[in-house]
FIDRENZA-81188 format. One record per residue: residue in one letter; z, x, y of N, C-alpha, C, O in turn. Coordinates in pm, 1 decimal. Layout:
N
a/Z/X/Y/Z/X/Y/Z/X/Y/Z/X/Y
...
***
This chain:
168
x/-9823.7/176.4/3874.7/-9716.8/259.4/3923.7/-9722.0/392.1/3848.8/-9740.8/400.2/3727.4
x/-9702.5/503.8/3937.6/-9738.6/608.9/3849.7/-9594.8/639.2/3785.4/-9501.2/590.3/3848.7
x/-9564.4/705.5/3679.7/-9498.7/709.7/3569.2/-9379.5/796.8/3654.3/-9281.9/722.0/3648.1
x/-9343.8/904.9/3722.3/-9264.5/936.3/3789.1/-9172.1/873.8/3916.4/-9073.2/918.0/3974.8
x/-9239.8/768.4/3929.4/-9243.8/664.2/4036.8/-9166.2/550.0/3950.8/-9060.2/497.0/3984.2
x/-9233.4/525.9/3845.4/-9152.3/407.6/3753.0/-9018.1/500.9/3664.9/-8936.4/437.9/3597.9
x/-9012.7/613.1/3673.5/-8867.1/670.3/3555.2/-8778.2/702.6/3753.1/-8656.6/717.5/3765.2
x/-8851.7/704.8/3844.4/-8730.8/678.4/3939.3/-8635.6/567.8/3978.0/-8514.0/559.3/3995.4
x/-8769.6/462.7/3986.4/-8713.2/329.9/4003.2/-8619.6/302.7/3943.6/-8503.2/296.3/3983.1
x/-8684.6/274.1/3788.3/-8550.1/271.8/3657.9/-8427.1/339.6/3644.7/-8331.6/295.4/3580.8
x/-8429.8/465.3/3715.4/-8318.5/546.3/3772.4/-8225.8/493.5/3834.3/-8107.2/513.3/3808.2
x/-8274.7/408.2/3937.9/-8177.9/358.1/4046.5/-8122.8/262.4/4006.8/-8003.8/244.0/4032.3
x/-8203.9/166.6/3925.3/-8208.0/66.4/3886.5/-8057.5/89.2/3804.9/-7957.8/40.1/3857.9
x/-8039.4/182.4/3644.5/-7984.4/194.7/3581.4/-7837.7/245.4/3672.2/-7734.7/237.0/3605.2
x/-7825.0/283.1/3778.9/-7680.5/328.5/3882.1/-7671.8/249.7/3956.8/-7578.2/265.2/4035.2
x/-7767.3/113.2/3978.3/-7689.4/28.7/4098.6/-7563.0/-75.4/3993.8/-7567.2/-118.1/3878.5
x/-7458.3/-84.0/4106.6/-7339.7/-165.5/4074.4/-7391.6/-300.8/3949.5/-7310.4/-330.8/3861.9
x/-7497.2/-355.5/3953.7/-7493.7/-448.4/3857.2/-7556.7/-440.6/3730.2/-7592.4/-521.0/3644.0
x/-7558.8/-316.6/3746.8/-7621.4/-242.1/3610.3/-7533.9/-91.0/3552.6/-7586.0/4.2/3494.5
x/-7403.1/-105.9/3586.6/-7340.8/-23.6/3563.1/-7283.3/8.6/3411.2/-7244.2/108.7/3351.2
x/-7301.1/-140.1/3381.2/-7263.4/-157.1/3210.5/-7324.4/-197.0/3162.1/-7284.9/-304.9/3118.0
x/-7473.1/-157.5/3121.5/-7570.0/-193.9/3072.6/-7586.4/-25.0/2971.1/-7532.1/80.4/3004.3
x/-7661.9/-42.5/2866.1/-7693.8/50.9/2792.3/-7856.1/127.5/2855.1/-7922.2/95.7/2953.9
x/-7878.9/227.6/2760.0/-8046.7/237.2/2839.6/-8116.6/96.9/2825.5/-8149.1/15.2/2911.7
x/-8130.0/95.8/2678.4/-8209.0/-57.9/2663.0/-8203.0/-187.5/2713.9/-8295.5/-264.9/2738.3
x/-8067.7/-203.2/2728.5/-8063.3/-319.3/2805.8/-8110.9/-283.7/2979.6/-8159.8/-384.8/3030.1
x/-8107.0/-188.9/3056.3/-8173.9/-142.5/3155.8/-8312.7/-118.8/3152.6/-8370.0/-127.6/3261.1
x/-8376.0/-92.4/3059.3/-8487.8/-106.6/3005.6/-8553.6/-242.4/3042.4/-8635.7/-267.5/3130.6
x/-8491.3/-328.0/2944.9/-8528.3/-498.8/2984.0/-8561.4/-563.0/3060.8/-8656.0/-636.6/3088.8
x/-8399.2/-502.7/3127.7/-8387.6/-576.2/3264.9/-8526.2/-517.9/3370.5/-8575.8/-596.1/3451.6
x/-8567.8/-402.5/3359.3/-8639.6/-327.0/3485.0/-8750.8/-421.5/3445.3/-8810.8/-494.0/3524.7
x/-8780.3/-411.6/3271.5/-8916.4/-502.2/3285.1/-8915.6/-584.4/3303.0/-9005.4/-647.2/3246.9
x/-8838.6/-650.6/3376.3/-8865.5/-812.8/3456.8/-8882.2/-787.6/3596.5/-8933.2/-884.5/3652.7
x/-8849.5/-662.0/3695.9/-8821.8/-635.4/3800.1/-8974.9/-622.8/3853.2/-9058.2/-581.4/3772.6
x/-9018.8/-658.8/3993.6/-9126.8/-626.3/4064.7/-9065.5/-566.2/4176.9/-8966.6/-603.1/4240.2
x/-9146.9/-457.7/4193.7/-9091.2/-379.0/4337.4/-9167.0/-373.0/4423.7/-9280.9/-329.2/4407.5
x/-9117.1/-419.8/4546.4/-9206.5/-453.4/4681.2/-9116.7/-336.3/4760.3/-9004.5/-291.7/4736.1
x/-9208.2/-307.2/4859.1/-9193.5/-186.1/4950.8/-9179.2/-240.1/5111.8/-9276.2/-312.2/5088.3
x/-9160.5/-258.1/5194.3/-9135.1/-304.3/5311.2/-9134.1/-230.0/5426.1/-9085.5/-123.4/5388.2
x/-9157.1/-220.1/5540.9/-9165.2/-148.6/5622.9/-9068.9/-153.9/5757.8/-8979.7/-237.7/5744.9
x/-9067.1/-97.0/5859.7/-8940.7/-66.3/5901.8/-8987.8/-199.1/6001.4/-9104.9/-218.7/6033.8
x/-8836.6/-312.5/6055.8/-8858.0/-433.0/6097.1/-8934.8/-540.1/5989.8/-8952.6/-655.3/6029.3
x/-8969.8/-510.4/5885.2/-9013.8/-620.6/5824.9/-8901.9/-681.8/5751.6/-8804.5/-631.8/5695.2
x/-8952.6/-837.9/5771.6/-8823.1/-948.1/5733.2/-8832.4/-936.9/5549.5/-8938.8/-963.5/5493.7
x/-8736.0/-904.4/5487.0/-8765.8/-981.3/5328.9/-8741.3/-1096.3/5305.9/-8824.1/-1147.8/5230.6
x/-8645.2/-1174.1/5345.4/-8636.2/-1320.1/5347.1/-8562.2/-1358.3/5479.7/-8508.3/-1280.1/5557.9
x/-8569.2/-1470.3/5487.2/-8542.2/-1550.3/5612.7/-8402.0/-1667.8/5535.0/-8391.9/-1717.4/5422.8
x/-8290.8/-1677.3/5690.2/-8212.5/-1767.3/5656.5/-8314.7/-1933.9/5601.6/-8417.2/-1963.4/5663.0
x/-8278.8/-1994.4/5520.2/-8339.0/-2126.3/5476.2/-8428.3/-2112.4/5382.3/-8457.5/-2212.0/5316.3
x/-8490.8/-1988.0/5355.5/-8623.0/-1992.1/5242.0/-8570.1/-2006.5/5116.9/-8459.3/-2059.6/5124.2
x/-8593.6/-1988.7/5038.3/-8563.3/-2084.5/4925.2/-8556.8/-1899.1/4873.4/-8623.6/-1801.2/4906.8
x/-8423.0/-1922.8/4763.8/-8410.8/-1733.6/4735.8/-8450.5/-1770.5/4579.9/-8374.3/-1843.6/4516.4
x/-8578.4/-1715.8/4515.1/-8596.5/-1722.3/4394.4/-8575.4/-1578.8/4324.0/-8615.1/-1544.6/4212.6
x/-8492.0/-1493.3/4432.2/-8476.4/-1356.9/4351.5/-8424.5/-1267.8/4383.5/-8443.2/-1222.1/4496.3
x/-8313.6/-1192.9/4267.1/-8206.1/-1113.1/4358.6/-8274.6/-975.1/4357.9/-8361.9/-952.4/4274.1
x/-8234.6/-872.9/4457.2/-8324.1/-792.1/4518.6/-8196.6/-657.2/4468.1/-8075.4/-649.2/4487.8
x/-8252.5/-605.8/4428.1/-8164.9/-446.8/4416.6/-8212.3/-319.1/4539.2/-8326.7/-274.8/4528.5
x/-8144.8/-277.8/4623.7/-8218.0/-195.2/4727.3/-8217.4/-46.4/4673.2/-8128.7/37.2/4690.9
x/-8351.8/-29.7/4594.1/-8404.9/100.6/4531.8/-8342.0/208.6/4632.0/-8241.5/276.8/4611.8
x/-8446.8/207.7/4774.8/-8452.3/302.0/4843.6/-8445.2/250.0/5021.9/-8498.9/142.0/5046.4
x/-8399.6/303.9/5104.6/-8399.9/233.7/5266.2/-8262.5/163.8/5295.4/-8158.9/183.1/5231.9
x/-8275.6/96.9/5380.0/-8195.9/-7.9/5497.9/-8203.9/-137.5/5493.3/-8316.5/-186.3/5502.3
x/-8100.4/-217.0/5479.9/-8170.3/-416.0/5528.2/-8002.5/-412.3/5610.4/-7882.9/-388.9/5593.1
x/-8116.2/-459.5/5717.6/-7961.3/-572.3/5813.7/-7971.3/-710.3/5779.0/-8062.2/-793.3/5782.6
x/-7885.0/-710.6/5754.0/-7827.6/-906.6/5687.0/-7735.3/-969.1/5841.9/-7622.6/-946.5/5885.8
x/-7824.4/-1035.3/5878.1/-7834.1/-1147.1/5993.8/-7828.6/-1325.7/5919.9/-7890.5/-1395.9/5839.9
x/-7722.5/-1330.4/6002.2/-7712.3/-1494.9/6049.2/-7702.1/-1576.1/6159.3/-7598.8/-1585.1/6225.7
x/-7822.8/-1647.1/6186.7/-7827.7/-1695.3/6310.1/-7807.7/-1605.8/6421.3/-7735.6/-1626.0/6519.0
x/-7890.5/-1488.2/6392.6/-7871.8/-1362.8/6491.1/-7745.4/-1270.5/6523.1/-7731.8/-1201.1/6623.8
x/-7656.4/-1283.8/6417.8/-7513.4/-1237.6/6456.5/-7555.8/-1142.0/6317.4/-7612.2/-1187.5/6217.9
x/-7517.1/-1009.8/6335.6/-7486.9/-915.7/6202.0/-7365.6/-949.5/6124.8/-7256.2/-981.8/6171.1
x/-7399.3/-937.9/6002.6/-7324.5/-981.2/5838.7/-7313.5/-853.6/5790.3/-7206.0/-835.4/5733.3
x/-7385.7/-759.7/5792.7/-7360.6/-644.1/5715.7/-7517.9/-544.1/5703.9/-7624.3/-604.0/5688.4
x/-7515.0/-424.0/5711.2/-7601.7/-352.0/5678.2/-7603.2/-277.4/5545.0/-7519.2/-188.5/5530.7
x/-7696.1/-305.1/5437.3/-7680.1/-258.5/5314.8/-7799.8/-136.0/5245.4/-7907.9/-176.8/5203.0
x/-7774.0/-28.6/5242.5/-7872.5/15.1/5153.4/-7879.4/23.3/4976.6/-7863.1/-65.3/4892.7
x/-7910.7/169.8/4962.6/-7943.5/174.8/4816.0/-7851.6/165.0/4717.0/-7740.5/217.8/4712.1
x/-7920.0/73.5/4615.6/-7778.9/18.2/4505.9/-7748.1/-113.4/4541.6/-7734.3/-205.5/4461.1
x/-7734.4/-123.9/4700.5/-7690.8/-286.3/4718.1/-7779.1/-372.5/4692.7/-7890.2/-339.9/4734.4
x/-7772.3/-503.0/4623.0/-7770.8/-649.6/4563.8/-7784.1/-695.8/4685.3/-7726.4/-648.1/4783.0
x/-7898.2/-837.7/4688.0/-7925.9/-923.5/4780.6/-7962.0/-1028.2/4702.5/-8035.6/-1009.5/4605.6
x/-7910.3/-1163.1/4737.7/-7962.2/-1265.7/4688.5/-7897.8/-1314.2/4521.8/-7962.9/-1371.9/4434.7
x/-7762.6/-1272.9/4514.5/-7688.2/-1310.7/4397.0/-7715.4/-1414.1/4340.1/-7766.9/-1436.2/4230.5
x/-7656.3/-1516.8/4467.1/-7638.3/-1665.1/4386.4/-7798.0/-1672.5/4326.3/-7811.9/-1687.5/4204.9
x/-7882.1/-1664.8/4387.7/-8013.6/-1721.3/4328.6/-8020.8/-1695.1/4144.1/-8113.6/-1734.1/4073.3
x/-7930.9/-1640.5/4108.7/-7948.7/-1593.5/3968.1/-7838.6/-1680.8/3906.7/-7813.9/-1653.8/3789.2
x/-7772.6/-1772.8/3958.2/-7691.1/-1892.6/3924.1/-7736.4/-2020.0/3874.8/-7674.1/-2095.9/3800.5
x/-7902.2/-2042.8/3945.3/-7900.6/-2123.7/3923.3/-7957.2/-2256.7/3998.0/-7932.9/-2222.4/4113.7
x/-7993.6/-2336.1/4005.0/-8037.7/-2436.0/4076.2/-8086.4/-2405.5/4243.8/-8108.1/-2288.8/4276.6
x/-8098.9/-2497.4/4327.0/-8153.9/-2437.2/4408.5/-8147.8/-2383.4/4533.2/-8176.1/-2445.2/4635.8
x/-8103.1/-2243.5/4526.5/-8036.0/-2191.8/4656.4/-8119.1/-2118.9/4771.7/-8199.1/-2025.5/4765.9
x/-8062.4/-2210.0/4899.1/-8162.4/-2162.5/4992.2/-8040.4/-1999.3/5057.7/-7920.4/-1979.3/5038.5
x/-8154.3/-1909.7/5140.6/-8107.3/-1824.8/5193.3/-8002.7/-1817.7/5316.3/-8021.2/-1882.6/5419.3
x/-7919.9/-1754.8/5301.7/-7782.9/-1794.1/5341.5/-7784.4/-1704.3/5490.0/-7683.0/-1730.5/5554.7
x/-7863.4/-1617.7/5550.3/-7889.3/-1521.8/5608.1/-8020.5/-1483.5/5602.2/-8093.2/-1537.9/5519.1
x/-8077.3/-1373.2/5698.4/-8195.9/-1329.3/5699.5/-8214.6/-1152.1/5677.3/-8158.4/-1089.6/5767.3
x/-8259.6/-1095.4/5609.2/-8246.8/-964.1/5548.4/-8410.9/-879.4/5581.9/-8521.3/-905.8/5534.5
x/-8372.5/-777.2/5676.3/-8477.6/-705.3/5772.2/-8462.9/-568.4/5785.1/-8377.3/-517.1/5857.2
x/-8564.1/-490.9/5700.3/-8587.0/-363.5/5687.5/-8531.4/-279.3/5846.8/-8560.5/-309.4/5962.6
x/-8438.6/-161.0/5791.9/-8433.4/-79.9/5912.1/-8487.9/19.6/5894.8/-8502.6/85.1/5998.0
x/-8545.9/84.1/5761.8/-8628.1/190.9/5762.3/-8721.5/138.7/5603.4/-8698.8/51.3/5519.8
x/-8800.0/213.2/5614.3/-8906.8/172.2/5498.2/-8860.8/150.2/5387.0/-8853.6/264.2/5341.1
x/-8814.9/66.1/5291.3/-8755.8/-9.3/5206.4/-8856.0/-47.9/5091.4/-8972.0/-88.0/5101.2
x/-8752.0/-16.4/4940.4/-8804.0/-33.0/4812.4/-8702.8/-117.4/4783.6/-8589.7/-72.5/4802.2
x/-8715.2/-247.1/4735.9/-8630.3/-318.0/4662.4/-8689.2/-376.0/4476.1/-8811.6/-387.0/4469.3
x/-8645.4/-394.8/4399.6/-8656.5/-396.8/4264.3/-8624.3/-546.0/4241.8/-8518.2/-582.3/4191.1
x/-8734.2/-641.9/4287.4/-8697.2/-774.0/4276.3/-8698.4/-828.7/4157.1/-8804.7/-830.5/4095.0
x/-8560.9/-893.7/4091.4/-8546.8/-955.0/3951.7/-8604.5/-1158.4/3991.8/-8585.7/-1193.2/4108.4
x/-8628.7/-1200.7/3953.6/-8753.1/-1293.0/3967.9/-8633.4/-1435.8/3906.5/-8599.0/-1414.0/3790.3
x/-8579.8/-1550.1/3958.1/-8479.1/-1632.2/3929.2/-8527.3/-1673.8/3789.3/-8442.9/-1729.9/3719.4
x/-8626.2/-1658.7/3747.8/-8675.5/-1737.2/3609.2/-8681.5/-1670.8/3519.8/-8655.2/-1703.4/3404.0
x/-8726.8/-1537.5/3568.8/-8709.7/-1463.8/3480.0/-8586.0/-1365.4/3395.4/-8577.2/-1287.0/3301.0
x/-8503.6/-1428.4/3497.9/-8330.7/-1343.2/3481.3/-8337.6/-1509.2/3377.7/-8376.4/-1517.4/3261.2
x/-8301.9/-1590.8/3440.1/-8274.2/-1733.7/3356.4/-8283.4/-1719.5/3243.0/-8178.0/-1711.8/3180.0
x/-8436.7/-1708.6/3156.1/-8502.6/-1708.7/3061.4/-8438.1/-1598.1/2925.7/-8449.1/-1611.6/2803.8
x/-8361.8/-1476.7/3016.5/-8295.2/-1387.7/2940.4/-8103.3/-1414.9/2910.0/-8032.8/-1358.9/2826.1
x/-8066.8/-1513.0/3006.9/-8011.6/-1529.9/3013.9/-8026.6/-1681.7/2906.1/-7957.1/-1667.2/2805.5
x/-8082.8/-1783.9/2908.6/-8067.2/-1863.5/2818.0/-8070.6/-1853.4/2658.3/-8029.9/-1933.1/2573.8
x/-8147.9/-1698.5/2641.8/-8193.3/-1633.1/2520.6/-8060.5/-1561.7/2518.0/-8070.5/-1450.7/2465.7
x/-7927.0/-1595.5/2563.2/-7839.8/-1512.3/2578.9/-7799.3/-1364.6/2518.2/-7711.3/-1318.7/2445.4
x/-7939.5/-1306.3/2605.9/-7920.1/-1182.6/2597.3/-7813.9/-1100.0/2644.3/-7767.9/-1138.8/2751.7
x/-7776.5/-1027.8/2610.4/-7677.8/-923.3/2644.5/-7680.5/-842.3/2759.9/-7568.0/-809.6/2797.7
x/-7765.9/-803.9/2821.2/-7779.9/-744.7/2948.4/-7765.6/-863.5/3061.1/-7696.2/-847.0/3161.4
x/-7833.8/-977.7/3036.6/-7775.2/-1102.7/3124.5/-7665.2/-1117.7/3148.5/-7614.8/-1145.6/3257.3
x/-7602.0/-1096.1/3021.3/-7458.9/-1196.6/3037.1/-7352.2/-1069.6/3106.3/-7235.7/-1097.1/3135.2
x/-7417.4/-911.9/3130.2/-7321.1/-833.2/3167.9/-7373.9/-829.9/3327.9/-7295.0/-809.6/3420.2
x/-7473.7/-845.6/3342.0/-7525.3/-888.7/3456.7/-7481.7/-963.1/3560.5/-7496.9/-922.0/3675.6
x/-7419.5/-1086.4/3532.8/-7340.2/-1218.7/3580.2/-7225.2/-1188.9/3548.1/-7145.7/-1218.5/3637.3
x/-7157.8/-1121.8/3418.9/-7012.3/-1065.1/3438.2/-6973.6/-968.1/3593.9/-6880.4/-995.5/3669.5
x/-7064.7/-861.6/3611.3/-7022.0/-791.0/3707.0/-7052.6/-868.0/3865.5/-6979.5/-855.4/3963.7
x/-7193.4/-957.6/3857.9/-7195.8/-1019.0/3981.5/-7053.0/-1114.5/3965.3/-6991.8/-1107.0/4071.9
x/-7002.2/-1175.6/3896.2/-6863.6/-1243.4/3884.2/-6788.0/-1170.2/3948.7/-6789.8/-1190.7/4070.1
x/-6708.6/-1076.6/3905.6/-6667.0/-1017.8/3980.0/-6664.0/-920.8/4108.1/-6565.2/-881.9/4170.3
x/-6806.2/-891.1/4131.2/-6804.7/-834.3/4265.0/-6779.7/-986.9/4416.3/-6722.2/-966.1/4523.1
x/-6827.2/-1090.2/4383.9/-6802.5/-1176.3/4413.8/-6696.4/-1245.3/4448.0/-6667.3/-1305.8/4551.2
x/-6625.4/-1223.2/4317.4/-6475.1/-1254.4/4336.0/-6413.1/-1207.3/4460.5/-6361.4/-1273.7/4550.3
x/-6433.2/-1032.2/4445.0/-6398.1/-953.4/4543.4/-6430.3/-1000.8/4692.0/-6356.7/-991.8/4790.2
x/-6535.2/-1043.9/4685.2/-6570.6/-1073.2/4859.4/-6506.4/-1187.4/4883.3/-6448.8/-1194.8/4991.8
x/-6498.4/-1319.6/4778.0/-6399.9/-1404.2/4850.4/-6271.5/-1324.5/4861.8/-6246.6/-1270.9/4969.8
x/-6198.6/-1313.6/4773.2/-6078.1/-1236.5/4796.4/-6057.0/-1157.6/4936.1/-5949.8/-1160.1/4996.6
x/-6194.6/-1072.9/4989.6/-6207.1/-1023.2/5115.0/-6201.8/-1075.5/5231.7/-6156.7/-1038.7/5340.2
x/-6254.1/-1166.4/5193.9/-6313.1/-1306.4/5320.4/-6174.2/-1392.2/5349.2/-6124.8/-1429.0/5455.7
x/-6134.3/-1407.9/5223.3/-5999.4/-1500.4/5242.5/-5860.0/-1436.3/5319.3/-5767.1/-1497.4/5372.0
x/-5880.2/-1303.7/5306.1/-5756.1/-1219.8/5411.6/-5808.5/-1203.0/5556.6/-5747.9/-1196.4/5663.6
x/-5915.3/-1199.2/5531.9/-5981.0/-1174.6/5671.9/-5932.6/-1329.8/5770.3/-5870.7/-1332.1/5876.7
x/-5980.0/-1434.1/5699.4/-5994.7/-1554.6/5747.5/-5834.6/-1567.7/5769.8/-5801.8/-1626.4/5872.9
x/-5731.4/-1520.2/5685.8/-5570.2/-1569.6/5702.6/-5504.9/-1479.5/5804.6/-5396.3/-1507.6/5855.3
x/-5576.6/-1365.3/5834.8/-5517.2/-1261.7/5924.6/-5601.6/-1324.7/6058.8/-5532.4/-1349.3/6157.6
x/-5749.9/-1352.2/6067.0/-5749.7/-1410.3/6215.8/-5692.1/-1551.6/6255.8/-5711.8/-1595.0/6369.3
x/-5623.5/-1620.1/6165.7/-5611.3/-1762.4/6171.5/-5469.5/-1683.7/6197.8/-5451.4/-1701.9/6318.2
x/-5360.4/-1606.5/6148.8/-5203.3/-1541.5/6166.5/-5229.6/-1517.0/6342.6/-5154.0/-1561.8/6428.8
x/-5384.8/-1416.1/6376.1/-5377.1/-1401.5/6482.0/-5401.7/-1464.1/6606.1/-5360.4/-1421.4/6714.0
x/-5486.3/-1590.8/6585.6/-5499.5/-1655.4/6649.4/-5381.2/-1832.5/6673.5/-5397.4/-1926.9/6750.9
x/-5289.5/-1810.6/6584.1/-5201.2/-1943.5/6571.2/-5119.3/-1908.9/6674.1/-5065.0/-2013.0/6711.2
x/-5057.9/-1756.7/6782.4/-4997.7/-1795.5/6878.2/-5069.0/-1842.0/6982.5/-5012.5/-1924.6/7054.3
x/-5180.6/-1809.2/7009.2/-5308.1/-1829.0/7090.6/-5312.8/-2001.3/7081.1/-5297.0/-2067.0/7184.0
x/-5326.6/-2041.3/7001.4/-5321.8/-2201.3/6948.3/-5231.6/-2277.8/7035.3/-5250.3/-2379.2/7102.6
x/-5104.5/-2185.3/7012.1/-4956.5/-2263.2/6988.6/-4978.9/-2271.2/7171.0/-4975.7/-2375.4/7236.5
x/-4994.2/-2175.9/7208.5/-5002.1/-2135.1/7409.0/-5080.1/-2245.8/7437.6/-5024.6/-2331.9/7505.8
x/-5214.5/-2269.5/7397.2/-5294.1/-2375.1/7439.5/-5225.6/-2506.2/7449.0/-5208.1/-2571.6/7551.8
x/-5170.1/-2551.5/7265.1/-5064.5/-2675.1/7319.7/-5014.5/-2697.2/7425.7/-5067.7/-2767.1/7511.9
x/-4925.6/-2652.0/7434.5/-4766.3/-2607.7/7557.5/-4868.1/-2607.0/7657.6/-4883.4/-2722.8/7696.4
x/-4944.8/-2527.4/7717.0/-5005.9/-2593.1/7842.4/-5129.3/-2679.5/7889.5/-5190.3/-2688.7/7996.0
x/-5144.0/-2757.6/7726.4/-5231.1/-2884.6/7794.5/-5163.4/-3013.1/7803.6/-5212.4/-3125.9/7807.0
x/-5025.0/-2970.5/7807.2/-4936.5/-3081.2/7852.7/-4911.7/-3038.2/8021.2/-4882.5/-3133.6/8093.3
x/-4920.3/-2918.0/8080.0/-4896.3/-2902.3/8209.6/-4931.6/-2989.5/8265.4/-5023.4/-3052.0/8212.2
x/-4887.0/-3031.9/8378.9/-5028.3/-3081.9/8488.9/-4996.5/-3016.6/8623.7/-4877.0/-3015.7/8653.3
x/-5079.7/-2963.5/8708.1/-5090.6/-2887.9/8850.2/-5112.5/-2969.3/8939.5/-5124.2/-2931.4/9056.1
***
């Protein structure tokens, strides 16, 4: 990697959300565990069911996050893919994640986050602090979402009762 190419990466690297409280050095660390794959526009990075051995930081580009063909979200640069895999045991892919324009992601490797993390290093453990809480946040998100269509759909419910007692 040529050297302007690697103090960019590390750039991005050091401003995406899960590296926001990290020092240089501990960003340092962390990058040297990172492999960066490049992708092209329509190419899949992982598939719902594959086994996720690694969370993906999106350097540079586009990924649409598909499930079972229904859109989940479109994420670019800075956004995190593949959290849980840095938890722990063995998590398959929850969705399928597919370049919309030529794509750099900064893949952290599940064993190799582990390994820094069991050495309870300090950039790990702020690492999994902030995925903690960005996480939090999305259930928290998910859970209003889910109580506001379930608020909106319980008169809808209630109508169905009441007339599958009709009979014509």
């Amino acid at each position: 990697m040529a050297p302007s190419t690697h103090v960019s990466l590390r750039r991005r690297l050091a401003v995406s959300p899960i590296c926001k409280s990290l020092s240089e050095a501990e960003v340092e660390r962390v990058f040297g565990i990172t492999e960066e794959r490049t992708y092209q526009t329509g190419d899949v990075l992982f598939r719902e069911g594959d086994l996720s051995e690694a969370l993906m930081v999106i350097a540079q580009g586009r990924v649409e996050v598909t499930k079972q063909g229904k859109l989940l979200s479109t994420l670019g640069t800075g956004d995190v893919l593949g959290e849980l895999s840095l938890f722990g045991g063995t998590h398959l892919r929850s969705a399928t994640g597919t370049a919309l324009a030529v794509t750099t992601v900064l893949r952290m490797p599940t064993r190799a986050f582990r390994r820094m993390l069991d050495a309870q290093e300090l950039a790990a453990l702020k690492i999994v602090n902030t995925l903690a809480h960005q996480m939090a946040e999305r259930l928290l998100a998910l859970t209003d979402k889910l109580v506001t269509s379930t608020s909106r759909a319980a008169p809808v419910l209630e109508a169905r009762k009441s007339l599958a007692g009709w009979k014509l």
